[in-house]
C-alpha positions as CSV (number, residue, x, y, z in Angstrom):
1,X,54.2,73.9,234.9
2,X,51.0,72.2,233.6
3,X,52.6,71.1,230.2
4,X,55.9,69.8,232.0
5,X,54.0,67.5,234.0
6,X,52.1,66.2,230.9
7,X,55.3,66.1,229.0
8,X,56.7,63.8,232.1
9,X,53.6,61.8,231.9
10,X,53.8,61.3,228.0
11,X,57.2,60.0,228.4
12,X,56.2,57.7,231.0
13,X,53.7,56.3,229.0
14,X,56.2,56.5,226.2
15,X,58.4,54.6,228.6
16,X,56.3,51.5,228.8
17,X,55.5,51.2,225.2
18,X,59.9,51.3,224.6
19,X,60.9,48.4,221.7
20,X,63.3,46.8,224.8
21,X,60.7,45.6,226.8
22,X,57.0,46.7,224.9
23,X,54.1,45.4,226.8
24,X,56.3,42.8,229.0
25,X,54.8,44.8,232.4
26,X,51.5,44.7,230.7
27,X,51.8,40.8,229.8
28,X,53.1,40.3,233.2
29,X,50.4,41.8,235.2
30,X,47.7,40.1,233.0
31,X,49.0,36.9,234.3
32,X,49.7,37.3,237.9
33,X,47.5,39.8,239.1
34,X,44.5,39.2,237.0
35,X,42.1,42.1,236.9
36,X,39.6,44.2,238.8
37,X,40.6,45.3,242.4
38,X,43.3,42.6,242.6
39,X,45.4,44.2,239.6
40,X,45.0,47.8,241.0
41,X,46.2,46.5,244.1
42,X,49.4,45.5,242.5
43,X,49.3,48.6,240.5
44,X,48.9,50.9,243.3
45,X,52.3,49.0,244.9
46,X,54.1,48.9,242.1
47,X,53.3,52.9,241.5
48,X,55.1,52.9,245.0
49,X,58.1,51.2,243.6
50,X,58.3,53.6,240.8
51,X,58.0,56.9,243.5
52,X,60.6,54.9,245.6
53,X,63.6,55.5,243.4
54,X,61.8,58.2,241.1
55,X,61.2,60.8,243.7
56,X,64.7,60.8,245.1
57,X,66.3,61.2,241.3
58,X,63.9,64.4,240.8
59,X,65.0,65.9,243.9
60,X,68.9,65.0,243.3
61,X,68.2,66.8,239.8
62,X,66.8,70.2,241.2
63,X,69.4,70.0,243.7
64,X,72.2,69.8,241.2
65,X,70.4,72.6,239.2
66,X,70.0,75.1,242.1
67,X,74.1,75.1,242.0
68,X,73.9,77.5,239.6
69,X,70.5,79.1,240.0
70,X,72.0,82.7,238.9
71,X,72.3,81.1,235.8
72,X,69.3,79.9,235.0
73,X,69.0,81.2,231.2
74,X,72.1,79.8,230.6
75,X,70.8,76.3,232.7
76,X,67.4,76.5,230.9
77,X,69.0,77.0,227.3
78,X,71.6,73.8,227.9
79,X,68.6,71.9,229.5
80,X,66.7,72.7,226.3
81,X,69.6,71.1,223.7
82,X,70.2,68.4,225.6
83,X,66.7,67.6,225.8
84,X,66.9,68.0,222.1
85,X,69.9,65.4,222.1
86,X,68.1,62.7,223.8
87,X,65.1,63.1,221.3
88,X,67.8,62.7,218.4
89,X,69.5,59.8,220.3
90,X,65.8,58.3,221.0
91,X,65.1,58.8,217.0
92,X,67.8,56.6,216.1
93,X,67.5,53.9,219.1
94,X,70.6,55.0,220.6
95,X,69.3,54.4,224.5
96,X,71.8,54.1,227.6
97,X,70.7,52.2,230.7
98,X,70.3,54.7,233.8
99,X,70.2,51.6,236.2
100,X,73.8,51.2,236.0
101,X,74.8,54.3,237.6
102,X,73.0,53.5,240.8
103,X,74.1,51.1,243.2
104,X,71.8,48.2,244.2
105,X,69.4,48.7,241.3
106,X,70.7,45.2,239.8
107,X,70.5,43.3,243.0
108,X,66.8,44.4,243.2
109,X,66.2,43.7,239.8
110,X,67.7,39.9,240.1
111,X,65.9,39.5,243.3
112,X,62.2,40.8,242.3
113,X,61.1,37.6,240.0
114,X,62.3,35.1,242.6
115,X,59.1,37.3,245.2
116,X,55.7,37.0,244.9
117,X,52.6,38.9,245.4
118,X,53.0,42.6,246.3
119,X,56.6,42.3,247.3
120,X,57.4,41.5,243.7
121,X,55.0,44.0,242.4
122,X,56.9,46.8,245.2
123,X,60.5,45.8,243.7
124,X,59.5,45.3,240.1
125,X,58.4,48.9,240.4
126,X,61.6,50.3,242.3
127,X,63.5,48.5,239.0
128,X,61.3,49.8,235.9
129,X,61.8,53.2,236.9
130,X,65.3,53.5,235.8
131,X,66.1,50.2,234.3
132,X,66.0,50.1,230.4
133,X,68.4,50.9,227.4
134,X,65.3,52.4,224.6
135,X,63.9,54.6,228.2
136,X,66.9,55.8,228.9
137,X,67.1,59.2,227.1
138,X,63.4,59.6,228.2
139,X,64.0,59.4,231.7
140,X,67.2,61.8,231.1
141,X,64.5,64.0,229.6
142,X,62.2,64.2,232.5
143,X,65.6,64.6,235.0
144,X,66.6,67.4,233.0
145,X,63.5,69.3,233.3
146,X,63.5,68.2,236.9
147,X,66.9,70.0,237.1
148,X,65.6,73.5,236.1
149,X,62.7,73.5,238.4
150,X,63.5,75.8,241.5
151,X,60.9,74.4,243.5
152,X,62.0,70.6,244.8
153,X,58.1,69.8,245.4
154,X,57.5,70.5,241.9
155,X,60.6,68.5,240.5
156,X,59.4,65.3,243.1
157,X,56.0,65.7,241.5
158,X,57.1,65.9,237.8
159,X,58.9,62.3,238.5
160,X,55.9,60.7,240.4
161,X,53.6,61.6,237.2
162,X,56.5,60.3,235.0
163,X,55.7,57.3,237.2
164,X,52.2,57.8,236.7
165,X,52.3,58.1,232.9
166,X,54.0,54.1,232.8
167,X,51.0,53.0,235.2
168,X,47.8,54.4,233.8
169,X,48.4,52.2,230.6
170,X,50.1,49.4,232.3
171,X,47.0,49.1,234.7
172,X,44.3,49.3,231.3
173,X,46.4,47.5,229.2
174,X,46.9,44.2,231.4
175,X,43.2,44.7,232.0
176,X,42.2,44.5,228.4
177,X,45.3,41.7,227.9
178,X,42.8,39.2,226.7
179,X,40.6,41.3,224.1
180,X,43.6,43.0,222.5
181,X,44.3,39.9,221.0
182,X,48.0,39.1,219.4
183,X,46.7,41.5,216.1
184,X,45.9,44.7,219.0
185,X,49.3,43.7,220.8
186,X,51.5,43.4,217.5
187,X,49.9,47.4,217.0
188,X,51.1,48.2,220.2
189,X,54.6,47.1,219.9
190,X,54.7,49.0,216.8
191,X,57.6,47.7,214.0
192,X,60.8,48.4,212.6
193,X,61.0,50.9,208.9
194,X,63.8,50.6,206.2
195,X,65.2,54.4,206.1
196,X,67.7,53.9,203.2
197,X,70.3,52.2,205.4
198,X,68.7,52.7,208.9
199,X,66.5,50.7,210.6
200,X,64.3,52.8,212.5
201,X,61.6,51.9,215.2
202,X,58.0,53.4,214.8
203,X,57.3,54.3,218.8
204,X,60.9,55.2,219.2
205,X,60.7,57.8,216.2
206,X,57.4,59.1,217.9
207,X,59.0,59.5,221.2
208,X,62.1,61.0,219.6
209,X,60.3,63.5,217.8
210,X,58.4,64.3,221.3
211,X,61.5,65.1,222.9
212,X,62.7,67.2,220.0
213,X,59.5,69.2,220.3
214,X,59.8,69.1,223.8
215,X,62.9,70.6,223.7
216,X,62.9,73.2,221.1
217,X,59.8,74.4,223.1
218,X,62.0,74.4,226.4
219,X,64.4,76.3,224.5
220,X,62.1,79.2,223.3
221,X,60.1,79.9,226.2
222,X,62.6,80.0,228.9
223,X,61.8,76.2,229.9
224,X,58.2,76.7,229.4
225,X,57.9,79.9,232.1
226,X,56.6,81.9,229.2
227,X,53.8,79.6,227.6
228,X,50.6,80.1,229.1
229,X,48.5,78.4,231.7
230,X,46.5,75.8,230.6
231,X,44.0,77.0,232.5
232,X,43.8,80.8,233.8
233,X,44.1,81.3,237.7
234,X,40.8,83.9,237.5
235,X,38.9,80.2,235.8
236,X,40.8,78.3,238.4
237,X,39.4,80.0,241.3
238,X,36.3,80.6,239.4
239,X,35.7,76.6,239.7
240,X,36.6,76.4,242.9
241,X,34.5,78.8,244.1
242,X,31.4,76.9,242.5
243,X,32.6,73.9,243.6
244,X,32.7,74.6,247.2
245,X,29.3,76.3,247.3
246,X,27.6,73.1,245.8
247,X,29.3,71.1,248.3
248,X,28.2,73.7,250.7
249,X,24.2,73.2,249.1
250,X,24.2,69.8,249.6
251,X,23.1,68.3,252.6
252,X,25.8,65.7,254.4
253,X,23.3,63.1,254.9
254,X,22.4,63.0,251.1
255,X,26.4,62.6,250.5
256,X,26.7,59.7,252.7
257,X,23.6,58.6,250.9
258,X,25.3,58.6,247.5
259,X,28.7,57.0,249.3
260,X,26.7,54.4,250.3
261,X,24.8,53.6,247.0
262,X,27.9,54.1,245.2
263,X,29.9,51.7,247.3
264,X,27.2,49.2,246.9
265,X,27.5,49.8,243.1
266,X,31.0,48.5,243.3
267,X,30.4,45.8,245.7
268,X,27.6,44.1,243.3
269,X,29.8,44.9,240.1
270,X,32.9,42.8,241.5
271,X,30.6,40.4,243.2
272,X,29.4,39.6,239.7
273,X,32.4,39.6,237.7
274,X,34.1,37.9,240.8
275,X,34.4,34.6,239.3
276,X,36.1,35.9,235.8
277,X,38.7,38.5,238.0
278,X,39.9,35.9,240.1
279,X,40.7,33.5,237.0
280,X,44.3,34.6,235.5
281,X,44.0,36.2,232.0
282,X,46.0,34.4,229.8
283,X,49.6,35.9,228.3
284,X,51.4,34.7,225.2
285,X,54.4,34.4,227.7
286,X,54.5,32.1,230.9
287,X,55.3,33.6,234.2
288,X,58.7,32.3,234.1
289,X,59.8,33.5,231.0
290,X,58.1,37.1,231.7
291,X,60.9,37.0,235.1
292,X,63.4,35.9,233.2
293,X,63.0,38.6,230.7
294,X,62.2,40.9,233.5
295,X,65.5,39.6,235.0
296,X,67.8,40.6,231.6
């Protein structure tokens, strides 16, 4: 289960980073919500946005998949290929747009630039989640896995840290907006090869070939039941064992003590760099054309 919920997270990541729409959350952040707690703020909402609609998909998948539960080889083997397909499809930057097969998502997505503050953050999340031609196959990815999973808390889970996996870097890449420069940004967006006659995307080859992997491995080991733990249940409850007998060691008034100093840390730290968070970091777009982008 560990390495399906990192290979949801790696596509969410993937996700951001798509040639349709690479570093337009990140650009947008960077010049609305600025940086320190103010742009995790907004992050935190817009992560909301993302469970909103993301959740419900993961749970409609292991739904659909527990129809034929007594044929789960068969389910985990077809899962597998199709995985497979959408790595191929990725490869090549043949993407589908997910968003059109759910009612409402484009009245949402037409409505979020005209909000403002965490409203806008709330809806622009509900909207990325699904919206996208190049993230298309990888959110059909992560659905698919989520359709073999028996257990529905582990299927909503896989989609919240597919959620996860497009806010982590959206949060430290608007944060680091102005030092990236256009030179780090152009890296990010990665560029187009010749391939004889093809022209072929760098980060969408990477996340096709991910996907392919991805795949082949669901295929092989019974949709991942057969790898191993990451980490063994005897070191698992090894850890936890020492964990709670040094929380048990430690007296509570030397906890608070630490609480306090540390929230004291934080205090003095934003206090300081106060008067460069509240100033908007700059963006090589304006906010309207990052809404009207967001808008398309």
């Amino acid at each position: 289960m560990e390495l399906t919920l990192l290979a949801a997270f790696l596509g969410g990541a993937l996700a951001l980073l798509s040639p349709c729409g690479a570093l337009l959350l990140p650009a947008f952040f960077a010049s609305t919500a600025g940086a320190g707690a103010r742009l995790l703020g907004h992050g935190t909402v817009f992560f909301l946005g993302l469970a909103t609609l993301l959740v419900p998909l993961g749970l409609g998948a292991s739904l659909a998949g527990s129809l034929v539960t007594t044929h789960r080889d068969l389910l985990v083997t077809g899962a597998g290929w199709l995985i497979i397909v959408f790595g191929v499809l990725q490869i090549f930057g043949i993407g589908f747009d997910l968003a059109k097969l759910l009612p409402g998502v484009r009245s949402v997505q037409a409505t979020a630039p005209r909000q403002s503050g965490l409203v806008r953050s709330y809806l622009l999340g509900g909207v990325s989640g699904v919206a996208g031609f190049c993230s298309g196959p990888i959110l059909g990815a992560v659905l698919t896995m989520a359709a073999t999973e028996e257990s529905l808390v582990v299927a909503g889970t896989m989609l919240a840290v597919y959620g996860a996996g497009m806010v982590v870097p959206l949060l430290g890449l608007a944060a680091l907006w102005n030092r990236l420069g256009a030179a780090g940004r152009a890296r990010l967006r990665g560029r187009e090869v010749q391939v004889g006659r093809l022209r072929l995307h760098t980060t969408s080859v990477v996340t096709g070939i991910v996907l392919v992997a991805v795949g082949i491995v669901f295929v092989t080991t019974n949709g991942m039941a057969a790898l191993p733990e990451l980490l063994p249940a005897t070191l698992l409850g090894s850890l936890q064992t020492t964990v709670l007998s040094m929380s048990a060691a430690v007296p509570e008034p030397l906890l608070i003590v630490i609480a306090a100093l540390a929230v004291l840390g934080v205090w003095a730290w934003r206090r300081r760099g106060g008067a460069r968070a509240d100033v908007p970091a700059g963006a090589p777009a304006t906010d309207r054309d990052i809404n009207e982008e967001v808008a398309s």
